[in-house]
C-alpha positions in Angstrom: -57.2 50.4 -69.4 -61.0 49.8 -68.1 -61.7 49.7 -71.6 -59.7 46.9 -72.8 -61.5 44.4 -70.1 -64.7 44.3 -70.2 -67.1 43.1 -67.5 -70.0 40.4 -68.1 -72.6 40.0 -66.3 -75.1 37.4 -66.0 -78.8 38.7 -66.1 -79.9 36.4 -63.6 -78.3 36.3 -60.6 -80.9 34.5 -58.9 -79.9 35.5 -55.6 -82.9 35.7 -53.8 -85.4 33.0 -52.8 -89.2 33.1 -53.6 -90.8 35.0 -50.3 -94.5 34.0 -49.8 -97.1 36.8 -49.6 -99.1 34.8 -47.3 -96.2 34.3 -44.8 -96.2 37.5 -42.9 -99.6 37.7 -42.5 -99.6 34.1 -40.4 -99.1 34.1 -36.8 -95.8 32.6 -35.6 -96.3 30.7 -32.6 -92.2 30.9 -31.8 -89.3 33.2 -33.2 -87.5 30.9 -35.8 -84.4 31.7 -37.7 -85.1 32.7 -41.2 -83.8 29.9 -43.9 -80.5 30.6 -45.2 -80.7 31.7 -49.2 -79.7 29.1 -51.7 -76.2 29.3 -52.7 -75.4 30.9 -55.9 -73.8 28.7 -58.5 -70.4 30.3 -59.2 -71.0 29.7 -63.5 -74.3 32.0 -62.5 -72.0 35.2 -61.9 -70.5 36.9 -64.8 -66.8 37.1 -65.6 -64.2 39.3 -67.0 -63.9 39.3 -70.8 -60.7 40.3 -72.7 -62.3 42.6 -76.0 -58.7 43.0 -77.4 -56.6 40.4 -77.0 -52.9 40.6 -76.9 -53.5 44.4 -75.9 -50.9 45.4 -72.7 -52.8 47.4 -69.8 -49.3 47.6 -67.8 -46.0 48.5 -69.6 -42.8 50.2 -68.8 -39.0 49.3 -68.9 -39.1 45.2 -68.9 -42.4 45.1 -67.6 -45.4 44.1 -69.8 -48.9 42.7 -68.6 -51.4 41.9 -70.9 -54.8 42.0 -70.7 -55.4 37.8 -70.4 -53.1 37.9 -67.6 -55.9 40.4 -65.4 -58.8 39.2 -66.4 -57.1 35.6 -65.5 -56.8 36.8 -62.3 -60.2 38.3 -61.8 -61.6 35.3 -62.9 -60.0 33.6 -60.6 -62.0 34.5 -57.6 -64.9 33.7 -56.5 -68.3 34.9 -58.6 -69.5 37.0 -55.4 -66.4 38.8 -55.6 -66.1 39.1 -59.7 -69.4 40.4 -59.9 -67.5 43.8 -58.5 -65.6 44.5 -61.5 -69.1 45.0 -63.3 -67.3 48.6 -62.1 -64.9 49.9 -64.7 -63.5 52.0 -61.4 -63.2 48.1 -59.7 -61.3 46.8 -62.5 -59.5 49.6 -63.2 -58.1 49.6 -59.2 -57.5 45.5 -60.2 -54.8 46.9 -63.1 -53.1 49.4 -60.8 -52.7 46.4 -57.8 -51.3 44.0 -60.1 -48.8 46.6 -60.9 -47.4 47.8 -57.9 -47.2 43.6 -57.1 -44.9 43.3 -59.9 -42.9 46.7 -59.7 -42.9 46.1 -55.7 -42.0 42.4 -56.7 -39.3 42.8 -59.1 -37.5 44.8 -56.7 -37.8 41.9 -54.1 -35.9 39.9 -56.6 -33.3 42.5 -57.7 -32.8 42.6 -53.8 -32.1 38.9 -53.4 -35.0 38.5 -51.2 -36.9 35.5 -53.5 -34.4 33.7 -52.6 -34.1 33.8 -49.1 -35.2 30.1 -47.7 -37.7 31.4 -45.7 -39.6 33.3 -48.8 -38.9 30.0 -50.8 -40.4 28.2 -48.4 -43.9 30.3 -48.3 -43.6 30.3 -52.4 -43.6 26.2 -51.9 -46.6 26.2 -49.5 -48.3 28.6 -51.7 -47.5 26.3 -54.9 -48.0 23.4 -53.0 -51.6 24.4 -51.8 -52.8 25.3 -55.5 -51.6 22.0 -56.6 -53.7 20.3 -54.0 -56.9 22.3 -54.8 -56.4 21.4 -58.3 -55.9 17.5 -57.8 -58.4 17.4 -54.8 -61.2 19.4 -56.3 -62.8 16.2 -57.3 -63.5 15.0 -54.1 -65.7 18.1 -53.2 -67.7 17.6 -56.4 -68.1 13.9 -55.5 -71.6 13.2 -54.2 -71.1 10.8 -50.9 -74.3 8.3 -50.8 -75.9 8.0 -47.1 -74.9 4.5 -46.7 -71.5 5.7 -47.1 -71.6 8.3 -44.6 -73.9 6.0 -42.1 -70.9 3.1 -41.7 -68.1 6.1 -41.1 -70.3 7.1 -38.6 -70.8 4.1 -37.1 -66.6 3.4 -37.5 -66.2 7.0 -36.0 -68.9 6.8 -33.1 -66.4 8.0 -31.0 -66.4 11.3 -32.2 -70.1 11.9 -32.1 -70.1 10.7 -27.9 -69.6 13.2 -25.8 -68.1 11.4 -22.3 -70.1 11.5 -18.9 -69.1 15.1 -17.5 -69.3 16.4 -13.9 -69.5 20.1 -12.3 -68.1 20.7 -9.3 -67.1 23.6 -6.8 -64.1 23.6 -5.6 -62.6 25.6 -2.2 -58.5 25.4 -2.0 -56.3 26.1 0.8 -52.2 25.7 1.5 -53.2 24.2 5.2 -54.5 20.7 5.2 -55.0 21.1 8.6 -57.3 24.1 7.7 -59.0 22.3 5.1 -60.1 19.7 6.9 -61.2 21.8 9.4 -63.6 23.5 6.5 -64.6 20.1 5.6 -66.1 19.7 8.7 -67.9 22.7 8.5 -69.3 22.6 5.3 -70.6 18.6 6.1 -74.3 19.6 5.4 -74.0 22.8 3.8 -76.2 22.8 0.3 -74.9 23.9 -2.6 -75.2 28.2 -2.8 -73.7 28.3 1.2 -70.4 26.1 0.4 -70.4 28.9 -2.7 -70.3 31.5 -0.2 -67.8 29.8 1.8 -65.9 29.4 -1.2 -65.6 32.8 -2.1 -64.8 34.2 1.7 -62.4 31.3 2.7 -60.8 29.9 -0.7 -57.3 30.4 -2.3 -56.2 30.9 -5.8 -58.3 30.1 -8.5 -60.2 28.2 -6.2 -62.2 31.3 -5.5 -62.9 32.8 -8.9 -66.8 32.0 -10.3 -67.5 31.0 -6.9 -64.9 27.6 -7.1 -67.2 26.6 -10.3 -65.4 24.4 -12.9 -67.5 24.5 -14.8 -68.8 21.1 -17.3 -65.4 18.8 -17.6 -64.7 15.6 -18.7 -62.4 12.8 -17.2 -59.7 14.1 -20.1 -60.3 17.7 -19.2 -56.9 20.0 -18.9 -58.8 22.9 -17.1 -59.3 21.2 -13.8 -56.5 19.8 -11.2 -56.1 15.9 -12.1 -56.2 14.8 -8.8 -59.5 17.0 -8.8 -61.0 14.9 -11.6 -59.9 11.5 -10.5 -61.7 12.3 -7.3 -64.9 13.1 -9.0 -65.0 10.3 -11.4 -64.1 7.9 -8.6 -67.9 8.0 -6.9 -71.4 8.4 -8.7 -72.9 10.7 -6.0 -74.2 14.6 -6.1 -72.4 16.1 -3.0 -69.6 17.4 -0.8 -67.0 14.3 -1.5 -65.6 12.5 1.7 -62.1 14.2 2.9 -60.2 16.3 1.1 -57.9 16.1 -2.3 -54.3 17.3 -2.3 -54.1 18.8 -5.8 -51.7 18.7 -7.9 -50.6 22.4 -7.6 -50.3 21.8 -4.0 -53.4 23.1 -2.6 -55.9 20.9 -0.5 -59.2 21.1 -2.1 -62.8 20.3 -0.3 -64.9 19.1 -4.2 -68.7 19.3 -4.1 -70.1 17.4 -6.7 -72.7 19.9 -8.1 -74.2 18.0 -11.4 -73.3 14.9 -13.4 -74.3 14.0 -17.1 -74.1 10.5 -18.5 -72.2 9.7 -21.7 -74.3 11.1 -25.0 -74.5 9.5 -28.3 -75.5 12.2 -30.9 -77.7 10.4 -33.7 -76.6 10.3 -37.4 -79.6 12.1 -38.4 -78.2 15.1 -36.7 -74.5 14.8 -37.6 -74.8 14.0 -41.1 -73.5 16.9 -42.2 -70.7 16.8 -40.0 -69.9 13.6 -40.6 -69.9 14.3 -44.7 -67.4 16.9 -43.8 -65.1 14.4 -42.0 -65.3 12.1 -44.7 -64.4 14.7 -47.3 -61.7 15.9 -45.1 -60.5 11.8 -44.7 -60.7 11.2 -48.6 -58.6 14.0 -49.1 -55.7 13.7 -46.1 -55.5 9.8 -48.1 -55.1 11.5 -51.7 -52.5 13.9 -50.5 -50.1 11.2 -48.5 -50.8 9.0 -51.7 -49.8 11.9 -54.0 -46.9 13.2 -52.1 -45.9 9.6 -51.5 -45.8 8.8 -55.3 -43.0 12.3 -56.0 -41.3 11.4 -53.2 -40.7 7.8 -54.5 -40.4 8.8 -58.1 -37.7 11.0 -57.1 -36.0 9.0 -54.8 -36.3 11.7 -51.8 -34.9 10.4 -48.3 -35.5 12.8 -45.1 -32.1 12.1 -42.9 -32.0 12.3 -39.1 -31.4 15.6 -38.0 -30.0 14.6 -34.8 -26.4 15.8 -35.0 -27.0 18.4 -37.8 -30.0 20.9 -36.3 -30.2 21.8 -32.4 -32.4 24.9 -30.9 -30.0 26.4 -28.9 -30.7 29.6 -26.2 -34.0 31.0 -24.9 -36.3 30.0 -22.1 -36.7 26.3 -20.9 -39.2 24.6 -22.9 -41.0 24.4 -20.2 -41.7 28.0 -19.1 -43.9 28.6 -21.8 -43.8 30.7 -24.7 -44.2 34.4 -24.1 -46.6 36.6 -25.9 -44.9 38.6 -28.8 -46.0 41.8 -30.6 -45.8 41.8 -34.1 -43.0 43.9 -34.6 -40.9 40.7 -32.2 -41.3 42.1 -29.2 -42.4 40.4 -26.1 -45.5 41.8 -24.2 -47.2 40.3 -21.2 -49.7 38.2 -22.3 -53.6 39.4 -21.7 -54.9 38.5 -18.3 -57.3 35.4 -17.9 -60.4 35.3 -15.9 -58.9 33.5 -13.7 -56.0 36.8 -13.0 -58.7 39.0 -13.3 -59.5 40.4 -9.7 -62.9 41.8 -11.1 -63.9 38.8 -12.3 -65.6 37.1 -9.0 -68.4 38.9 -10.4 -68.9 37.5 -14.0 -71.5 35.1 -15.1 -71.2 31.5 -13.6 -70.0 29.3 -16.4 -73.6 27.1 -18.8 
């Protein structure tokens, strides 16, 4: 079989960039990362040449491959990964997985499992994606001017702003009486003594790191909301006046470690960034406009399903969705840091 496809290979793979003699020899003030290697051109690689067309390299009882259809499918992938059938063994081992796919594949069929609407459905994604990289490919190839790029930066800001952010530590208790009764105590304590107090006199996750939250922002999830309104209420560094009921019912004394104003991040060092979100744009737009112009050619209507589909059984919806194995079965999810005993002793959070 290795001998009916034959692999080409380019001479120059051009892989490597130019190193300088000169460059090891001068001092470097600092340790800098090494420049990434130009990419390789994927037309640079070689590919997978049929010598005999027509010729089979798989037969048996109604099964026939022919050579075009492997070296279709080598040629398919990437050149990085092509350049690996420059191995007769390689492409040999190529020929033996395309048949046990079709002999393991044929039986799928014969078994009725092709069309099961769950295996139709992941052949429809699959065909579905190919079709897009085919009709979208030209959008990567497209070369995007800076101009371009600058005004959906400038429509986009938001992204590229990160919001002002505090850091706090926080001590919880179940007795407001108690916490307020901490809150006097810790009135002028600095910052590493309230920690301390934190970590002998706190409750719940208040202790863990010390009662550090860590940075957060006013739309943070991690932190109690009444905790973050209270911090974004004032301006000041400090132990915050009273005490906060959270939300999960603990009263919580807040010092206000560090704050940090919004941030604009300049175009010059997003560009590349933003090119990828304006790639990403251009081609969410061609796909609605592509799927919209099938669905109207075809007349398609989605119905309600109200009335036809329901989910019916299992847990509340909101109890969370338990950890599963992947033979189905449920397992306890991992512990969290925040579970974890042991971990009063990690790092403090950057």
């Amino acid at each position: 079989m290795a001998a009916v496809l034959a692999a080409v290979t380019s001479t120059s793979l051009g892989c490597e960039p130019t190193r300088d003699a000169t460059a090891q020899d001068a001092p470097a003030p600092q340790r800098a990362r090494a420049p990434a290697p130009p990419p390789v051109d994927d037309a640079t690689w070689g590919h997978v040449e049929v010598v005999r067309p027509g010729q089979p390299v798989i037969e048996g009882k109604s099964l026939r491959v022919d050579a075009e259809h492997v070296a279709a499918i080598a040629n398919a992938q990437a050149g990085a990964f092509r350049h690996r059938y420059g191995d007769p063994a390689t492409l040999a081992e190529l020929v033996r997985d395309v048949a046990h796919d079709r002999l393991l594949a044929d039986e799928a069929r014969r078994r009725g499992i092709a069309r099961r609407p769950d295996v139709v459905h992941q052949i429809d994604e699959l065909l579905a994606r190919e079709l897009l990289r085919d009709r979208l490919a030209s959008i990567d190839r497209q070369v995007v001017d800076e101009a371009t790029l600058r005004a959906w930066y400038t429509t986009n800001l938001r992204i590229y702003t990160r919001p002002p952010q505090v850091r706090a530590r926080l001590l919880g208790v179940a007795d407001p009486a108690e916490a307020r009764r901490l809150r006097a105590r810790a009135q002028s304590m600095s910052i590493e003594r309230f920690t301390t107090l934190v970590r002998r006199e706190g409750e719940g996750r208040s202790r863990r790191r010390g009662g550090d939250t860590g940075w957060f922002d006013v739309d943070a999830g991690t932190v109690d909301a009444a905790v973050i309104r209270a911090c974004f209420a004032g301006a000041g560094i400090g132990l915050l006046p009273g005490v906060v009921k959270g939300d999960d019912g603990l009263w919580y004394l807040v010092y206000v470690a560090e704050r940090e104003g919004a941030e604009v991040r300049p175009f010059e060092r997003v560009m590349r960034s933003v090119e990828s979100h304006w790639r990403a744009e251009q081609r969410a737009r061609a796909r609605e406009s592509l799927v919209a112009g099938l669905a109207s050619r075809r007349s398609v209507t989605m119905h309600s399903v109200d009335g036809v589909l329901r989910y019916v059984g299992g847990p509340p919806r909101d109890a969370g969705v338990p950890a599963a194995a992947a033979d189905g079965a449920t397992v306890p999810a991992p512990p969290t840091p925040d579970d974890d005993p042991e971990s009063d002793d990690e790092a403090e959070s950057p």
